[in-house]
N, C-alpha and C positions, 0 to 999 in steps of 0.2 A: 407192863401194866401196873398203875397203880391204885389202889384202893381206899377210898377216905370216906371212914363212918363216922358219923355224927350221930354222939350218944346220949342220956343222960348225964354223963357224966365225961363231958371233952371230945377231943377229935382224934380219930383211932386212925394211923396210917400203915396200909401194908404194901408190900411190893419188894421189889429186888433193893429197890435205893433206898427203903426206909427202914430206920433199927427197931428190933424187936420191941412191943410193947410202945412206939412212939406216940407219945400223947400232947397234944393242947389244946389250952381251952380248961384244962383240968378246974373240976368243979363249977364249970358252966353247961348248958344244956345244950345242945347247937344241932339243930332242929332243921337247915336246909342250907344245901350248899349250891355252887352254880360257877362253872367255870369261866374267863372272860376271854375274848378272841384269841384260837389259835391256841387255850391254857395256857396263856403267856401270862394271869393274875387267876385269883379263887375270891371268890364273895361267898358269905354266910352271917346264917342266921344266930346269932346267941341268944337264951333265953325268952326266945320268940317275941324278941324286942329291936335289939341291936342290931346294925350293918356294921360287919367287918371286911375288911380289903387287905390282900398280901399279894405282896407281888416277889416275893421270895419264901424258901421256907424259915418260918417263924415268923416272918417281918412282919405279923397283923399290924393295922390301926382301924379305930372306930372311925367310921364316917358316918351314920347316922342313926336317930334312934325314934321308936314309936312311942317311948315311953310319955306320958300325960295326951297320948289321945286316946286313951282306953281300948286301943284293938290290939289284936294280936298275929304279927307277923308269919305269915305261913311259907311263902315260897320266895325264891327270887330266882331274877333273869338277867344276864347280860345282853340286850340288844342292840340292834340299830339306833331306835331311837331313846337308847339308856337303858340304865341298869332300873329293873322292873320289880315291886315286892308288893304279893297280893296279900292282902291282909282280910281279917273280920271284918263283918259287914258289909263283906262285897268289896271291898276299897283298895282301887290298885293306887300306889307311888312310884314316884319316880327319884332316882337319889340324885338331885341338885346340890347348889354350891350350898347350900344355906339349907342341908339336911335334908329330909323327906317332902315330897310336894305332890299332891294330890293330884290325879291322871283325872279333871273336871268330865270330859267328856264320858271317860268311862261310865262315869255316872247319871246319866245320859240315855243309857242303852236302851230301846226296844223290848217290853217286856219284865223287866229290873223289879216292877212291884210285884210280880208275880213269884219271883225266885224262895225261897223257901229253904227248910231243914227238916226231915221228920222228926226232931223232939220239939217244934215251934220256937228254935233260936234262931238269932241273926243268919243268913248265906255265907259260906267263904269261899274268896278268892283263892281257891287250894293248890293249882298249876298253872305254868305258865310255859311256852314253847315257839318258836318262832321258825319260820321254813322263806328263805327269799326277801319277799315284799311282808311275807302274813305276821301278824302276831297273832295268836289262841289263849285264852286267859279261861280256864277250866273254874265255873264257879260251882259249888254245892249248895243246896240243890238250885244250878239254873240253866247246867248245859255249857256250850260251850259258846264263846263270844270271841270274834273276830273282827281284824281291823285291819285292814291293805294300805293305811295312809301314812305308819307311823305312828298308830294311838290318835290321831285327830277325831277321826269316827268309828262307832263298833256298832255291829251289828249281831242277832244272834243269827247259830246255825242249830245244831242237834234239838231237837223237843226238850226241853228239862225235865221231864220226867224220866230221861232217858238214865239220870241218877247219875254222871261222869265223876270220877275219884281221877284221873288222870288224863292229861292229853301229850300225847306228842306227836309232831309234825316235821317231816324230812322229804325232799324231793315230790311238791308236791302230795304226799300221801298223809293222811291226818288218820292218828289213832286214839281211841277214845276207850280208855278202862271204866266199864259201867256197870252198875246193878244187876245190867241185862244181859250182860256178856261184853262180846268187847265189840264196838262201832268204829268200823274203818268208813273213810271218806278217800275215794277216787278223783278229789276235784277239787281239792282246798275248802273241805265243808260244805258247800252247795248242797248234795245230799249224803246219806250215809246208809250202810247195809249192818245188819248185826249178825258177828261169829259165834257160835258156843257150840259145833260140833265137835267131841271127845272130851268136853271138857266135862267133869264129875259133876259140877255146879256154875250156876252160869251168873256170880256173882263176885263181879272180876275189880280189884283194887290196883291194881298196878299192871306197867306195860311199859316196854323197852323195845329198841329194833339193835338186832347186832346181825351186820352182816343181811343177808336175805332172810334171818329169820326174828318172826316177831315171839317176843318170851310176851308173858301175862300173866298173875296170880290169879286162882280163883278159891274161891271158897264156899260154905255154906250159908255166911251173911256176914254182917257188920262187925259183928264179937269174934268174928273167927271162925275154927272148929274143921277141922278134916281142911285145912289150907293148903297151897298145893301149887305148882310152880308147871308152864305148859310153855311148850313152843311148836310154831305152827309155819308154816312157808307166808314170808308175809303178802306176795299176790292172792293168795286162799286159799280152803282148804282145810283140812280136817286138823284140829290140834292131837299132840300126843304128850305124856305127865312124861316130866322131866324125872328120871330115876337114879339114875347112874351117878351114885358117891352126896345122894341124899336121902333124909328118911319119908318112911312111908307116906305120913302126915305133918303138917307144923300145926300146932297145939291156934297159935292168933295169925290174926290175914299179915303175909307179905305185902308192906303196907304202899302208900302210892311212892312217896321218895324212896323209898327204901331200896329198887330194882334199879341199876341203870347199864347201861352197855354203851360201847362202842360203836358205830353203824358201821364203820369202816373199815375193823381188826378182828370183828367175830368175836372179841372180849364182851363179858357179863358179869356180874356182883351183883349181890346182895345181900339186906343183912334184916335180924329177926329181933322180935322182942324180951324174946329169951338170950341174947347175946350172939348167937352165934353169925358168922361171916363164910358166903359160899362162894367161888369164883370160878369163871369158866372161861377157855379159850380158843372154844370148838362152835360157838354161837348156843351155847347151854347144851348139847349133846351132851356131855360129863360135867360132871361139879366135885370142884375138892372143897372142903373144909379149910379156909383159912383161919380160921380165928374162935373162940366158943368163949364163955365166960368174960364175958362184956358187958358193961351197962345196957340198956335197951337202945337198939337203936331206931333212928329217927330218920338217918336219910342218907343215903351211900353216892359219892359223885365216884368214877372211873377216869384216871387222864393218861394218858399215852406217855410209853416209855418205863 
């Protein structure tokens, strides 16, 4: 397993195959990472601007950038039909030969003027996840939006008000880290049921599946406070706080990139604002301490090996 945090301050690699302390990026921010088929390349985000591409390690180059359109880069995706990055104001891209190119229909969606912030700022495009045929594009505040064509057409599924910080989608099963707890979908979004039994607080920022079990942060709201790390059997089911080789509280929310897992190896990571790096390979049952005294991090990817 390897471990790659994206911090304020460069890309932090842990694992068997990476040297102590391995850093790049140094003195760039890099804010969302995304593997490409197979982890055969890595894309990310720099200074919530930039797309970078490696397809070795160090071998980065820029391929495109948001800068002079005034948004700001939040997520990206390697799909089917392209490498995907949802930005402010709602606005997904797609990365073309000729740099960033606006997903038109996105824009489009069912619903779109309704979408919202509670401080009364623009919506963001905050996750992105793809299962099969689906693509899931997790905006804030507008729910979750779906498209079975490729990105030709989208539609919404969840109520926006349901507040989603996270989506991800595997085999069919779509999970959805919300305000309200966490909303799983049994049917590719069609409808959805909400979880928050055992959890302390039922205001969930992040959500991963490793193995049969679904991990998810909760907390007491948006700032944080009494934050706290849960894994639950992902068919349902009662959650139980992840303990074993972590502390009682984290001070701010486990935030949404910040968790990811392996579905397939029972491998887990993730990393906090305070610096530190936790990793598991029991499906989160135990957590060791890999790492503390790190810039904030911003967003942890897991690759095999």
């Amino acid at each position: 397993m390897r471990i790659l945090v994206g911090t304020d301050d460069g890309l932090h690699e842990f694992g068997d195959r990476s040297s102590p302390g391995s850093v790049q990026h140094a003195g760039r921010k890099v804010s969302a990472l995304a593997p490409g088929p197979d982890y055969s390349n890595l894309w990310a985000i720099l200074d919530e601007a930039e797309v970078w591409r490696t397809d070795g390690p160090g071998d980065w180059a820029r391929n495109a950038t948001l800068e002079g359109e005034h948004l700001r880069a939040n997520c990206i995706a390697d799909t089917r039909p392209g490498v995907l990055v949802g930005a402010s104001d709602a606005r997904l891209y797609r990365v073309g030969g000729e740099g960033l190119e606006r997903v038109q229909p996105f824009d489009k969606v069912e619903g779109r003027d309704d979408w919202y912030t509670p401080w009364g700022g623009p919506p963001d495009a905050r996750s992105i996840s793809e299962d099969s045929n689906f693509l899931y594009v997790n905006v804030h505040v507008g729910g979750v939006v779906r498209s079975e064509d490729e990105g030709a057409t989208w539609e919404p599924t969840i109520d926006i008000d349901a507040d989603v910080h996270r989506v991800w989608a595997v085999d069919g099963r779509v999970l959805a880290a919300c305000a309200r707890g966490l909303a799983v979908s049994e049917d590719r979004g069609a409808s959805w049921a909400i979880r928050t039994e055992g959890l302390h607080a039922v205001y969930c920022r992040g959500v991963a599946l490793s193995g049969d079990t679904v991990l998810v942060s909760a907390s007491t709201g948006p700032r944080g406070g009494r934050s706290a790390l849960y894994r639950g059997a992902a068919r349902g089911g009662a959650f139980e706080r992840c303990r074993s080789g972590l502390p009682e509280w984290f001070e701010h929310n486990i935030d949404s990139l910040c968790l990811d897992a392996l579905p397939d190896e029972g491998a887990a990571a993730f990393g906090t604002e305070d610096g530190r790096v936790f990793g598991s390979g029991d499906e989160g049952a135990t957590w060791t301490e890999m790492a503390s005294g790190l810039p904030a991090a911003r967003c942890v990817l897991l690759t095999p090996g």
